[in-house]
N, CA, C and O atoms as a Tinker XYZ file with bonds, in Angstrom:
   476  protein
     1  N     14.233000  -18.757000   12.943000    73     2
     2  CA    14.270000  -19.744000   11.889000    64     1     3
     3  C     15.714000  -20.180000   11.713000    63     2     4     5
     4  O     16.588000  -19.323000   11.838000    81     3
     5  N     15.966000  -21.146000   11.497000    73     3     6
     6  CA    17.510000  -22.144000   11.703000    64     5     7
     7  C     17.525000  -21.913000    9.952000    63     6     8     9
     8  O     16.823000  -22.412000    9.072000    81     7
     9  N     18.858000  -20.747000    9.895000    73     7    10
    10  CA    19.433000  -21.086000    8.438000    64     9    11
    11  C     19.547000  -22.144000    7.782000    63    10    12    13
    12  O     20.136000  -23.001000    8.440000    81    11
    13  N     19.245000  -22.479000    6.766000    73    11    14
    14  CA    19.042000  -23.699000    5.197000    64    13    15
    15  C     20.773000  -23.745000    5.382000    63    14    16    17
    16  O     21.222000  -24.874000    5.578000    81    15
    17  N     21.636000  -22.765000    5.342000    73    15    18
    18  CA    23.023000  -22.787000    5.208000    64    17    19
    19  C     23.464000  -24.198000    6.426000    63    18    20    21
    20  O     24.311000  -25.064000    6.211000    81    19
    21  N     22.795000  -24.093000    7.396000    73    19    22
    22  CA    23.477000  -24.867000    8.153000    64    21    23
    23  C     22.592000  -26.319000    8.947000    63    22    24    25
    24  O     22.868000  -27.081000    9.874000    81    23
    25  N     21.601000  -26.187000    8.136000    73    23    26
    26  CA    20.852000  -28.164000    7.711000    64    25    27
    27  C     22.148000  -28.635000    7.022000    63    26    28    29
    28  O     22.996000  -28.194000    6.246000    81    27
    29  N     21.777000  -30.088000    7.907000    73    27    30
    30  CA    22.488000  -31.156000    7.434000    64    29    31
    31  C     21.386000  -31.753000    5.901000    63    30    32    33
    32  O     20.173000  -31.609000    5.746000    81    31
    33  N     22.562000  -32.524000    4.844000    73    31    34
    34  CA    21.767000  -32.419000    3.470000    64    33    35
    35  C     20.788000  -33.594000    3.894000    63    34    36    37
    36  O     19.775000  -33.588000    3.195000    81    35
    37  N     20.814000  -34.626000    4.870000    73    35    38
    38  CA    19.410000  -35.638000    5.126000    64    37    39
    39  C     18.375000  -34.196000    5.601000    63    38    40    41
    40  O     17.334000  -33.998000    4.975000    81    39
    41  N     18.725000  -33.405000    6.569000    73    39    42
    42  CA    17.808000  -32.216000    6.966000    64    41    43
    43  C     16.941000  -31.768000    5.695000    63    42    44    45
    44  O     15.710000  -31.775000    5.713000    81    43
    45  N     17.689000  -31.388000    4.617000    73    43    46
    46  CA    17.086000  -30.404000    4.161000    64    45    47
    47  C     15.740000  -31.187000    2.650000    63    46    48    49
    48  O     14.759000  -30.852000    1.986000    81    47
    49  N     16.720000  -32.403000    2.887000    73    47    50
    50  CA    15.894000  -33.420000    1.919000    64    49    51
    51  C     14.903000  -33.515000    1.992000    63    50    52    53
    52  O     14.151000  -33.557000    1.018000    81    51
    53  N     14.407000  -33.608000    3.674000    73    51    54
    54  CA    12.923000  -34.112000    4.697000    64    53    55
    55  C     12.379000  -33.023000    4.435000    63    54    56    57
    56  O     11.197000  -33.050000    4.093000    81    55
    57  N     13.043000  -31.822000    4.514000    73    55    58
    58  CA    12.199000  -30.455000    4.654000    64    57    59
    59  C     11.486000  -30.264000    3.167000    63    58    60    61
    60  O     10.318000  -29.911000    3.004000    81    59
    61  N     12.399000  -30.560000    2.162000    73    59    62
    62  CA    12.090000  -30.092000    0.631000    64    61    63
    63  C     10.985000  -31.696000    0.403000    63    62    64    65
    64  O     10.115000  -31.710000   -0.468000    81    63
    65  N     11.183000  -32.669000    1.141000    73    63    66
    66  CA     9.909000  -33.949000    0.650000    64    65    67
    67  C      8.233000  -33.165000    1.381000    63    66    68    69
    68  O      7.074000  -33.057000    0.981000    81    67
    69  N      9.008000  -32.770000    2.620000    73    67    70
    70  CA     7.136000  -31.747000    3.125000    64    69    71
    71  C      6.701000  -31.058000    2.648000    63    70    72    73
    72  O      5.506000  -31.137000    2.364000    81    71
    73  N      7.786000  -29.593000    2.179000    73    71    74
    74  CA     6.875000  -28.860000    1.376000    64    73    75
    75  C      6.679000  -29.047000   -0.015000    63    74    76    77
    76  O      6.506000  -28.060000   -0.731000    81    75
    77  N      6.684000  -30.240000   -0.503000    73    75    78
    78  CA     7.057000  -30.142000   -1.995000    64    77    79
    79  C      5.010000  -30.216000   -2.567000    63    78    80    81
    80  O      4.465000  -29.749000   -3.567000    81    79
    81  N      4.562000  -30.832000   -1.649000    73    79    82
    82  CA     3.030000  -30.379000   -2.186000    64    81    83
    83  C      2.771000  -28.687000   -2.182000    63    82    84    85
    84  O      2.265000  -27.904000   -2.986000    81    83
    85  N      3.409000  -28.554000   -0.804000    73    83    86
    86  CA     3.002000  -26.577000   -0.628000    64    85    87
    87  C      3.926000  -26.073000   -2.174000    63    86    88    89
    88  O      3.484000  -25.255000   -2.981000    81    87
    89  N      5.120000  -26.712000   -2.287000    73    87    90
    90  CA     5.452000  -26.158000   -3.712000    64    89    91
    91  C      4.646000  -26.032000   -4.467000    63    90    92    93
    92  O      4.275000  -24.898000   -4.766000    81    91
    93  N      4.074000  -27.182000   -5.061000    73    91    94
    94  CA     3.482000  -27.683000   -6.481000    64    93    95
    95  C      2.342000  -27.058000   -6.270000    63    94    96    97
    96  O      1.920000  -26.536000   -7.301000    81    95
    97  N      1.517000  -26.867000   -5.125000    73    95    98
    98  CA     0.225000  -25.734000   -4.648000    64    97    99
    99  C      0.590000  -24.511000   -5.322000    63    98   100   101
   100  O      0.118000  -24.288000   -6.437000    81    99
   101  N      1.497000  -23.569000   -4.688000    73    99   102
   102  CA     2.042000  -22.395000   -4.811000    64   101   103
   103  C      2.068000  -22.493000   -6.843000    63   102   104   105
   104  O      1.253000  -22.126000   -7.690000    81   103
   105  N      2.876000  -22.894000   -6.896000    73   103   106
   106  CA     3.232000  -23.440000   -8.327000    64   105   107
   107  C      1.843000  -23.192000   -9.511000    63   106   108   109
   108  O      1.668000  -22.617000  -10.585000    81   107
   109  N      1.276000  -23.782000   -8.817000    73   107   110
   110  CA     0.067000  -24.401000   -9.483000    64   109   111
   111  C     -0.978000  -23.024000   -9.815000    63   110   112   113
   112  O     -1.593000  -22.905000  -10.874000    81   111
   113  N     -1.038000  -21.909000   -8.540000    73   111   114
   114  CA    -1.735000  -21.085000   -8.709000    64   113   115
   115  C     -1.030000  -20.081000   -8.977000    63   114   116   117
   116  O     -1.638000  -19.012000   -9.041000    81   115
   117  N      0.172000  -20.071000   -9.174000    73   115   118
   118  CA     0.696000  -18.816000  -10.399000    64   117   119
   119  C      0.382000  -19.275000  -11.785000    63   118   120   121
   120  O      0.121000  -18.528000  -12.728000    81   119
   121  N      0.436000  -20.699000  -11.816000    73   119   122
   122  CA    -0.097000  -20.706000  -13.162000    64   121   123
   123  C     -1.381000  -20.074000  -13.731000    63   122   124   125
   124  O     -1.577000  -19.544000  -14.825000    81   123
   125  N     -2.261000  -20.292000  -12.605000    73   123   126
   126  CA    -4.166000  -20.199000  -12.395000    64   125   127
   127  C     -4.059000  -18.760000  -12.828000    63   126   128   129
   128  O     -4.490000  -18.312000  -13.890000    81   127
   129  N     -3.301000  -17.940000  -11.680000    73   127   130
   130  CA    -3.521000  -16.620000  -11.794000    64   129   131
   131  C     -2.425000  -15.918000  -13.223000    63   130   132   133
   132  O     -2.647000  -14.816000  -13.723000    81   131
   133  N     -1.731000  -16.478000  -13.490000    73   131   134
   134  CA    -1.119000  -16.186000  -15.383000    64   133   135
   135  C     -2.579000  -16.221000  -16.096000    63   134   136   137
   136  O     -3.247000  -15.234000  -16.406000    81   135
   137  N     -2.882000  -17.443000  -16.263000    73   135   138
   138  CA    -3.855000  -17.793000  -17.318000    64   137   139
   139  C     -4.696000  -16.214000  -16.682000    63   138   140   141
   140  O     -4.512000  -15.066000  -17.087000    81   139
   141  N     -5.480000  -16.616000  -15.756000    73   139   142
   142  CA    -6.456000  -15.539000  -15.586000    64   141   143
   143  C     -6.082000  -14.234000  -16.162000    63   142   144   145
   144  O     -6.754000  -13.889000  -17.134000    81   143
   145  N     -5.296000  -13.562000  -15.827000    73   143   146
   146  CA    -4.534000  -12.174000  -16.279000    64   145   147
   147  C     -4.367000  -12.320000  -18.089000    63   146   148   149
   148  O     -4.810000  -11.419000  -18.801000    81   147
   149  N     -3.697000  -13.525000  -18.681000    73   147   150
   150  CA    -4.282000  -13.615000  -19.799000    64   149   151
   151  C     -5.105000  -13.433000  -20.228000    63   150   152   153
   152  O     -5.149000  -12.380000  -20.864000    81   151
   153  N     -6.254000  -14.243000  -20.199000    73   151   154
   154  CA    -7.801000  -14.353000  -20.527000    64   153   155
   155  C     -8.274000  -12.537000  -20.171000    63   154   156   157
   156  O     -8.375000  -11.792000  -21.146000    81   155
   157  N     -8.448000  -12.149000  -19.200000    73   155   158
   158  CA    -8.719000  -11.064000  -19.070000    64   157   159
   159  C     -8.000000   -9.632000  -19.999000    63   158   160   161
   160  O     -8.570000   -8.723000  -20.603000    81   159
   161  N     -6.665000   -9.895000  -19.808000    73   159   162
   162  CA    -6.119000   -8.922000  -21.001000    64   161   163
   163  C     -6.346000   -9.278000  -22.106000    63   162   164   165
   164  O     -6.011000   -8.338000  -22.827000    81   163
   165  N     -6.830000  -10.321000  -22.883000    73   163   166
   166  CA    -7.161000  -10.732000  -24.061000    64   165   167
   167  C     -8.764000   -9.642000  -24.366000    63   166   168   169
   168  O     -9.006000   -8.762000  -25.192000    81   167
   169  N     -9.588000  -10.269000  -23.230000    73   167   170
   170  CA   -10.727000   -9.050000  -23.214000    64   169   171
   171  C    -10.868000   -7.977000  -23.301000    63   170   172   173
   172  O    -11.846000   -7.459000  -23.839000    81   171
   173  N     -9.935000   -7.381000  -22.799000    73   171   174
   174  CA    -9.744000   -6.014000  -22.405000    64   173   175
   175  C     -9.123000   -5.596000  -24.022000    63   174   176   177
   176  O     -9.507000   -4.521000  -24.482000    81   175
   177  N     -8.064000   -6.552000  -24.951000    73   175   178
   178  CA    -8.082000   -6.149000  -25.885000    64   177   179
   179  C     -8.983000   -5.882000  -26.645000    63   178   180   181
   180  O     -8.969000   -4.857000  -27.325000    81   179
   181  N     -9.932000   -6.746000  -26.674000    73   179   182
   182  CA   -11.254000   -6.620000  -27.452000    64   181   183
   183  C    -11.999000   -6.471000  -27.466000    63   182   184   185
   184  O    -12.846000   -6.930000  -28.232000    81   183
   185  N    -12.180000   -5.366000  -26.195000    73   183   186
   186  CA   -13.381000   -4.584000  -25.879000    64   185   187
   187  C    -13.870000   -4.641000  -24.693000    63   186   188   189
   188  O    -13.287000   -5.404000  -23.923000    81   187
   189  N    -14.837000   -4.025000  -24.267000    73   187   190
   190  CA   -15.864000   -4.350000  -23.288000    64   189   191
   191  C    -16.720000   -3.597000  -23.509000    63   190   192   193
   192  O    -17.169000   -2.765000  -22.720000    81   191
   193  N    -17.143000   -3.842000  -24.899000    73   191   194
   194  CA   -18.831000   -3.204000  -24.992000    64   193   195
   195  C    -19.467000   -4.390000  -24.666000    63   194   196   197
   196  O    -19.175000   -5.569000  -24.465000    81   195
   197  N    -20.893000   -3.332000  -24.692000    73   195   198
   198  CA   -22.256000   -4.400000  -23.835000    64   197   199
   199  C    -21.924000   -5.163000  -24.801000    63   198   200   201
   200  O    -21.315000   -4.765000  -25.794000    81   199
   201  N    -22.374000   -6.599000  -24.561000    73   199   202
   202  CA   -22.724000   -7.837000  -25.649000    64   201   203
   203  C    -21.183000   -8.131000  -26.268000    63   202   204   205
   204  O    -21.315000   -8.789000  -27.300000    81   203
   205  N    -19.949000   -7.893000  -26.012000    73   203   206
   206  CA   -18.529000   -7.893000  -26.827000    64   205   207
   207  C    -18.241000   -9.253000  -25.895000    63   206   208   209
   208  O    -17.591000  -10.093000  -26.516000    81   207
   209  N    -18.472000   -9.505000  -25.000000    73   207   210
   210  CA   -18.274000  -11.191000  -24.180000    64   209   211
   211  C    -19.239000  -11.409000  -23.634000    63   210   212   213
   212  O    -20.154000  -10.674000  -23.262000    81   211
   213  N    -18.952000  -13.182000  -23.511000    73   211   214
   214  CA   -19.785000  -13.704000  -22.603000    64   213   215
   215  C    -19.995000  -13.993000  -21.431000    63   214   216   217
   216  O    -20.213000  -15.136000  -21.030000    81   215
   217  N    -19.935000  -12.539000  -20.441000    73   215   218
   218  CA   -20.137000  -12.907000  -19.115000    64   217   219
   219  C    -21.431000  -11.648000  -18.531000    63   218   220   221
   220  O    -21.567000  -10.451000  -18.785000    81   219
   221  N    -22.142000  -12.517000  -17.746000    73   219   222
   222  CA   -22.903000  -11.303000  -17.266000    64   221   223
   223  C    -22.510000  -10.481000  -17.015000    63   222   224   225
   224  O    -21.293000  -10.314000  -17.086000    81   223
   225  N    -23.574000   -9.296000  -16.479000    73   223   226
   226  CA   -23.184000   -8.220000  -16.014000    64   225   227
   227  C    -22.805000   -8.455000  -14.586000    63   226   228   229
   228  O    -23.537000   -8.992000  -13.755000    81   227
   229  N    -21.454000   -7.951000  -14.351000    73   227   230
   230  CA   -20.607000   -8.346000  -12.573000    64   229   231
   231  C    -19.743000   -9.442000  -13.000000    63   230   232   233
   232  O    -18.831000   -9.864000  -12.289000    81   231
   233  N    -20.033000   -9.925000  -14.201000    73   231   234
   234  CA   -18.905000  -10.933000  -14.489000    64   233   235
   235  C    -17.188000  -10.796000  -14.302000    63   234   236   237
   236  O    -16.426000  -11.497000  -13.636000    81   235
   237  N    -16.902000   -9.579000  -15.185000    73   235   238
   238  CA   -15.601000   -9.375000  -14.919000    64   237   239
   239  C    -15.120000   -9.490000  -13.617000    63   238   240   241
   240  O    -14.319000  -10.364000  -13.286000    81   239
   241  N    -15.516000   -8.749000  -12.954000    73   239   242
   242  CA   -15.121000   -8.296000  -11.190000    64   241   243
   243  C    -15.535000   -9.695000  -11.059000    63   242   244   245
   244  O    -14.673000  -10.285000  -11.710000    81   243
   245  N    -16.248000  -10.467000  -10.655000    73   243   246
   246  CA   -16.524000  -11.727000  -10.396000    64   245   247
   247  C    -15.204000  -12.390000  -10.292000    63   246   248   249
   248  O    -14.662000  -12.990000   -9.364000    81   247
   249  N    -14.772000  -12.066000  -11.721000    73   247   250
   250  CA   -13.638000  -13.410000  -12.357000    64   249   251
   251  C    -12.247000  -13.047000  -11.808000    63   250   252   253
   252  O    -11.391000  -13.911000  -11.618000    81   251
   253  N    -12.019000  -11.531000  -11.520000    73   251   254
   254  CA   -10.617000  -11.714000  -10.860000    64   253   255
   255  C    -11.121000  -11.410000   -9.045000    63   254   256   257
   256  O    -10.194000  -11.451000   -8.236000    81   255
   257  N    -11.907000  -11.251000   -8.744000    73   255   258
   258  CA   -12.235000  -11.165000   -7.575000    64   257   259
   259  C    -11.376000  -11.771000   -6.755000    63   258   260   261
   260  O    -11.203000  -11.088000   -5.745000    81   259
   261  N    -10.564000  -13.083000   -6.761000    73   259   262
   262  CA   -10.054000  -13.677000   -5.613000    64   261   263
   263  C     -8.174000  -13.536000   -6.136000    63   262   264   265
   264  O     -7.148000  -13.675000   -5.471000    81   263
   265  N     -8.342000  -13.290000   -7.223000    73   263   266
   266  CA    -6.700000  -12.731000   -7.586000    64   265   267
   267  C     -5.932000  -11.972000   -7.039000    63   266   268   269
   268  O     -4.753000  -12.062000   -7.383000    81   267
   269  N     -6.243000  -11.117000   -6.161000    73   267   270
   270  CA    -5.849000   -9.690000   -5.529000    64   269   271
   271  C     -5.646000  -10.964000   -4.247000    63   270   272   273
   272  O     -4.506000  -10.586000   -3.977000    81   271
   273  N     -5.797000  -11.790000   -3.568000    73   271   274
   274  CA    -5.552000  -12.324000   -2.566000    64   273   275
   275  C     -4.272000  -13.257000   -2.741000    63   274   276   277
   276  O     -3.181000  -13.065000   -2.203000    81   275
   277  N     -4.633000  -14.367000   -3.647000    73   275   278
   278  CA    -3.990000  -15.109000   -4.540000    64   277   279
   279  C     -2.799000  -14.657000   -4.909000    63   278   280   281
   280  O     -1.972000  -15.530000   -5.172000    81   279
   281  N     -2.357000  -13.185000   -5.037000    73   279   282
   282  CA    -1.259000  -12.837000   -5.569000    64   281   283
   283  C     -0.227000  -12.260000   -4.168000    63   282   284   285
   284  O      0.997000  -12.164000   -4.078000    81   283
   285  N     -1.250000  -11.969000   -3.258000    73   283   286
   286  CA    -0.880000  -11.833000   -1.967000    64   285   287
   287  C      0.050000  -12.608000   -1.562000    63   286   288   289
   288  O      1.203000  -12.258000   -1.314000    81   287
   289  N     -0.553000  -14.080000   -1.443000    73   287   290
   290  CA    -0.162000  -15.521000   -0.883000    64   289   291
   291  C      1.237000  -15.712000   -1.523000    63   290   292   293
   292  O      2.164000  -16.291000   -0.958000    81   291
   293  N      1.298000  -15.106000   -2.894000    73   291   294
   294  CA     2.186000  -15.907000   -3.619000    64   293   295
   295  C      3.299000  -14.762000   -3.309000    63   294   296   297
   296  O      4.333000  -15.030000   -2.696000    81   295
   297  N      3.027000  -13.607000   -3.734000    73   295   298
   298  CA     4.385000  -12.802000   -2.606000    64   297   299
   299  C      4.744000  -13.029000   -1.583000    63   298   300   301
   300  O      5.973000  -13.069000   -1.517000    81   299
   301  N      3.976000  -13.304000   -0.224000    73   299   302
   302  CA     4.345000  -13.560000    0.981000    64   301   303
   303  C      5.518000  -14.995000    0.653000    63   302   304   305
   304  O      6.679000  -14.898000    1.050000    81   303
   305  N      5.190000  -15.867000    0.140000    73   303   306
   306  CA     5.947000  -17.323000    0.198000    64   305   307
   307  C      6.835000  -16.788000   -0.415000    63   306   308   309
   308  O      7.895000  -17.145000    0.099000    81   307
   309  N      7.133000  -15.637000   -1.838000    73   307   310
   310  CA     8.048000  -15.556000   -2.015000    64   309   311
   311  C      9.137000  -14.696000   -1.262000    63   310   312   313
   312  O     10.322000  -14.620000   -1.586000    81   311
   313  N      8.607000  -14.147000   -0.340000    73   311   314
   314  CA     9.195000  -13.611000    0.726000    64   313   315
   315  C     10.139000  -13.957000    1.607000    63   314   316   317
   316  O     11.190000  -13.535000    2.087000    81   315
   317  N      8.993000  -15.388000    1.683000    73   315   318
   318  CA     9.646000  -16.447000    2.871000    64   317   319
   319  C     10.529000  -17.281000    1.595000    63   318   320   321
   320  O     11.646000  -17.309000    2.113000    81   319
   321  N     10.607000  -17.631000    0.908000    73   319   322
   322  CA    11.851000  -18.265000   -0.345000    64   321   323
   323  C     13.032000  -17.258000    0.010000    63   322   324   325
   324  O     14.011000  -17.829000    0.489000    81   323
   325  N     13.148000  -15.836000   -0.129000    73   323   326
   326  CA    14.236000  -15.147000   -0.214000    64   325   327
   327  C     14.987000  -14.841000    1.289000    63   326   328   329
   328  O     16.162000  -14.499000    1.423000    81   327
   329  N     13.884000  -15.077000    2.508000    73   327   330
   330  CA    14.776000  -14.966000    3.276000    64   329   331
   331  C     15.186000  -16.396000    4.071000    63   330   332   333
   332  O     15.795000  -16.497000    5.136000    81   331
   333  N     14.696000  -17.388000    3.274000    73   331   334
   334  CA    15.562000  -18.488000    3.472000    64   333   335
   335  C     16.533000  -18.768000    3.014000    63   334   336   337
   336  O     17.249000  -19.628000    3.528000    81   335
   337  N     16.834000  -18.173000    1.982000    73   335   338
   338  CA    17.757000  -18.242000    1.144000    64   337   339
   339  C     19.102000  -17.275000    1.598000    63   338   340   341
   340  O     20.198000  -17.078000    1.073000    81   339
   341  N     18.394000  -16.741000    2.939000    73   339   342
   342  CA    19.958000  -15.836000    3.221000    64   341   343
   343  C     19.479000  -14.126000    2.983000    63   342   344   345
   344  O     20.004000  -13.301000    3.731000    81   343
   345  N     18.317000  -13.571000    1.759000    73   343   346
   346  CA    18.221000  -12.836000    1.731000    64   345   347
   347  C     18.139000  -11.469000    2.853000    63   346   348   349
   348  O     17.229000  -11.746000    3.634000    81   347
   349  N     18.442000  -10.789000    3.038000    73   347   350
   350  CA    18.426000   -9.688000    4.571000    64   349   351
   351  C     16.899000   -8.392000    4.074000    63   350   352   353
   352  O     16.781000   -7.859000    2.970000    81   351
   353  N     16.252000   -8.264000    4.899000    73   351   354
   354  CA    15.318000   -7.493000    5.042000    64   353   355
   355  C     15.418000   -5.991000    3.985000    63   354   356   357
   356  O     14.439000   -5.377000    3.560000    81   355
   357  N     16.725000   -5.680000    3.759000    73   355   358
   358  CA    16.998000   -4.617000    2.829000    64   357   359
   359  C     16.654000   -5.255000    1.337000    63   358   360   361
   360  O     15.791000   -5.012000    0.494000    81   359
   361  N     17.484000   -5.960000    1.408000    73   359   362
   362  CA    17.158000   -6.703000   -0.210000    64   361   363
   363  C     15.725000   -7.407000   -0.806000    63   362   364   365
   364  O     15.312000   -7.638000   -1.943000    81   363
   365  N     15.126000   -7.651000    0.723000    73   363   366
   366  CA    13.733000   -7.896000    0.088000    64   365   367
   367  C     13.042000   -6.862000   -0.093000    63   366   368   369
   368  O     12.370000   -6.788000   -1.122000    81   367
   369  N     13.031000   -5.763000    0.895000    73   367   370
   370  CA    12.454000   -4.368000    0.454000    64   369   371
   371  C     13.097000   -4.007000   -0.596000    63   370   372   373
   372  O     12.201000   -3.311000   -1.076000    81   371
   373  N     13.957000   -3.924000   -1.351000    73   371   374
   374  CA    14.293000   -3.175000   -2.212000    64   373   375
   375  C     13.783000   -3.756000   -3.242000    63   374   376   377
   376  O     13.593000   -3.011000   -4.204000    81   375
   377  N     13.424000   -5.124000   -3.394000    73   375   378
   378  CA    13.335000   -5.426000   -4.846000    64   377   379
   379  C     11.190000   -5.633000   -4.739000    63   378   380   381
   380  O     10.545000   -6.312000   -5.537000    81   379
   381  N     10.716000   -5.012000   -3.817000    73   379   382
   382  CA     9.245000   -4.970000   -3.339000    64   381   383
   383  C      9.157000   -3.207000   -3.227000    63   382   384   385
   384  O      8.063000   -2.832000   -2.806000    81   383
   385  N     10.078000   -2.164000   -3.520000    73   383   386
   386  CA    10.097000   -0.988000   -4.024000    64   385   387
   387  C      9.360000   -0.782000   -1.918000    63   386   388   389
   388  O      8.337000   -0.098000   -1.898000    81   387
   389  N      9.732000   -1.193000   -0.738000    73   387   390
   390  CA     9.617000   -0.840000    0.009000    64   389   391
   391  C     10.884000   -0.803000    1.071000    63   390   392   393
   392  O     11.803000   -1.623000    1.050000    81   391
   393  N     10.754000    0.414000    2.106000    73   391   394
   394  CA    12.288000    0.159000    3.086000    64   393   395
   395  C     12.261000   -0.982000    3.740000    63   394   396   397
   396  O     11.258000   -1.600000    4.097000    81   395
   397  N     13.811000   -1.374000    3.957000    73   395   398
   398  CA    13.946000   -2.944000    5.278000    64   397   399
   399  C     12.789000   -3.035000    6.383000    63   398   400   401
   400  O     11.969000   -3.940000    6.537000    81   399
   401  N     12.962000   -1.737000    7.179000    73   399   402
   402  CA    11.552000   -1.883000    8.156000    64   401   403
   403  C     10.319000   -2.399000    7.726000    63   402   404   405
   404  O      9.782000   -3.440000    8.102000    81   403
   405  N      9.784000   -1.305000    6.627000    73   403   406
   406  CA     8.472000   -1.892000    6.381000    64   405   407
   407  C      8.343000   -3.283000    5.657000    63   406   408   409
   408  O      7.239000   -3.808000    5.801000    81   407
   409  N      9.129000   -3.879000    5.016000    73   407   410
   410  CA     9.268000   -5.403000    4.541000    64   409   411
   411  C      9.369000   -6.000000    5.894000    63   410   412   413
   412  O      8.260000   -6.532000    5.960000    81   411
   413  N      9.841000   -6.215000    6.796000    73   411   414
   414  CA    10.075000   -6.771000    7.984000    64   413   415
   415  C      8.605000   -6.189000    8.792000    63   414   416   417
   416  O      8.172000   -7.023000    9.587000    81   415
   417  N      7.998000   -5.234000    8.730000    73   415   418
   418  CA     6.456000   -5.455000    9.769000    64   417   419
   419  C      5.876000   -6.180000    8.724000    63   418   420   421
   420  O      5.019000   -7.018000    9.005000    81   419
   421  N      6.246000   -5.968000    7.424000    73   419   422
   422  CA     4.671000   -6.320000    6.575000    64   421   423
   423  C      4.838000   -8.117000    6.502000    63   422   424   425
   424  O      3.863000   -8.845000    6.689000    81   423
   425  N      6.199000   -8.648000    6.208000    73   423   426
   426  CA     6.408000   -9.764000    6.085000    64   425   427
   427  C      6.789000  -10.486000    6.787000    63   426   428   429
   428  O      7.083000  -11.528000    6.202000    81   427
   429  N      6.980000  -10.522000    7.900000    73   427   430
   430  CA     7.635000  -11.518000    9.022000    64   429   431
   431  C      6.676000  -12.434000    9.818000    63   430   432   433
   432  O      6.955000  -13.517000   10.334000    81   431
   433  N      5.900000  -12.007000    9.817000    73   431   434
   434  CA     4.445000  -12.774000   10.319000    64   433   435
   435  C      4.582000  -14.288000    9.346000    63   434   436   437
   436  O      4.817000  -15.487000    9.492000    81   435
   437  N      4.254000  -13.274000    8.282000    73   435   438
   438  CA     4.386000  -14.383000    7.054000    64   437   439
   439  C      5.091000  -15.087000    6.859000    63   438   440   441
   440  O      4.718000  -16.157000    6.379000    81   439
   441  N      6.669000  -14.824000    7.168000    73   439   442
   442  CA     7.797000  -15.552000    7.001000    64   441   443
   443  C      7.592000  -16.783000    7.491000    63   442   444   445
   444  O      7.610000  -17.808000    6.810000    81   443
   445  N      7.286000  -16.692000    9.312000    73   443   446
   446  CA     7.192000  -17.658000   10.050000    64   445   447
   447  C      5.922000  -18.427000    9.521000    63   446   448   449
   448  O      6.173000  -19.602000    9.787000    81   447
   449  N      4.587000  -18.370000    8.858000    73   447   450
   450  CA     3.914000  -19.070000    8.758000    64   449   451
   451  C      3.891000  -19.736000    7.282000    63   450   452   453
   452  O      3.222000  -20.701000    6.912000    81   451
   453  N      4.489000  -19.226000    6.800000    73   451   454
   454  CA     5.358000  -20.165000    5.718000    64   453   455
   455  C      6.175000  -20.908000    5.449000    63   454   456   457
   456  O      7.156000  -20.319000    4.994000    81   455
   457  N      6.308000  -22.125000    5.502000    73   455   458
   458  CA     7.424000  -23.303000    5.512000    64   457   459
   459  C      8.159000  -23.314000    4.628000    63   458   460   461
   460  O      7.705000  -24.022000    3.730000    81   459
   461  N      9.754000  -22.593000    4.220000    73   459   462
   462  CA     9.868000  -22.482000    3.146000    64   461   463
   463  C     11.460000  -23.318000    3.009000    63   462   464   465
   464  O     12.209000  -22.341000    3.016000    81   463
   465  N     12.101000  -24.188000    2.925000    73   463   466
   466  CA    13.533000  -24.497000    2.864000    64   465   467
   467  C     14.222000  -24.834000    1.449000    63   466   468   469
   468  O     14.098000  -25.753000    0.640000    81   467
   469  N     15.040000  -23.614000    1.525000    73   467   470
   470  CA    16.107000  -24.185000   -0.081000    64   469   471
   471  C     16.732000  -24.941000   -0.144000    63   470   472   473
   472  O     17.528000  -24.812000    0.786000    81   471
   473  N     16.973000  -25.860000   -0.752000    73   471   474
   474  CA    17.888000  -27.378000   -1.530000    64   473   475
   475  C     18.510000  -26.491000   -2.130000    63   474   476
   476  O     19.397000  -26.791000   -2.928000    81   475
C-alpha cells in the first residue's frame, strides 16, 4: 500500500471523493449499531420478564443478531484508517489489547480489502 504521506494533495482528494460513500456507509452503521446497543441496554434496564417488552419470544437474539458482524466490519476499517495513517502493527495491537503479530495475521487481509486514505 503506497503511504497517504507521500500522495500528491490532487492524489489524495480523488482517493477521499471514492471513498467518501464507503465513509458515510461505515459512518452510518456505527450510528445503527449505537442506537441498537442503546435500545437494548435500555431493556435490559427494565427487565426481561415474560410480557416486560414487546418482542416475541427469540426476539432479543433476533435484534442484535447481525451486530457481532457489523462491529467486526467497523474494526477491520478502523484498522485499515490507522495503518494508513502511518500507524505500525505494534500500536494497532496494543490499543486492540493484542501482540503486533497477531494484529498483522488477524488484520492485513483486511487492510488490503479496505480502501482507506487520510486527508
Amino acid at each position: 500500500m503506497r503511504s497517504a504521506a507521500r500522495r500528491s494533495p490532487a492524489a489524495r482528494r480523488q482517493a477521499a471523493a471514492r471513498i467518501a460513500p464507503q465513509r458515510r456507509a461505515r459512518r452510518d452503521a456505527a450510528a445503527s449499531l449505537s442506537t441498537a446497543a442503546a435500545a437494548l441496554r435500555a431493556q435490559i434496564s427494565r427487565g426481561w420478564l415474560p410480557g416486560s417488552v414487546m418482542l416475541p419470544p427469540g426476539g432479543h437474539a433476533a435484534a442484535v443478531a447481525g451486530l457481532a458482524g457489523l462491529a467486526a466490519e467497523l474494526e477491520a476499517a478502523a484498522v485499515a484508517a490507522d495503518r494508513a495513517a502511518g500507524a505500525t502493527w505494534a500500536q494497532v495491537g496494543a490499543a486492540l489489547g493484542l501482540s503486533a503479530d497477531a494484529a498483522r495475521k488477524r488484520y492485513s487481509r483486511s487492510e488490503q480489502a479496505v480502501n482507506v486514505t487520510v486527508i
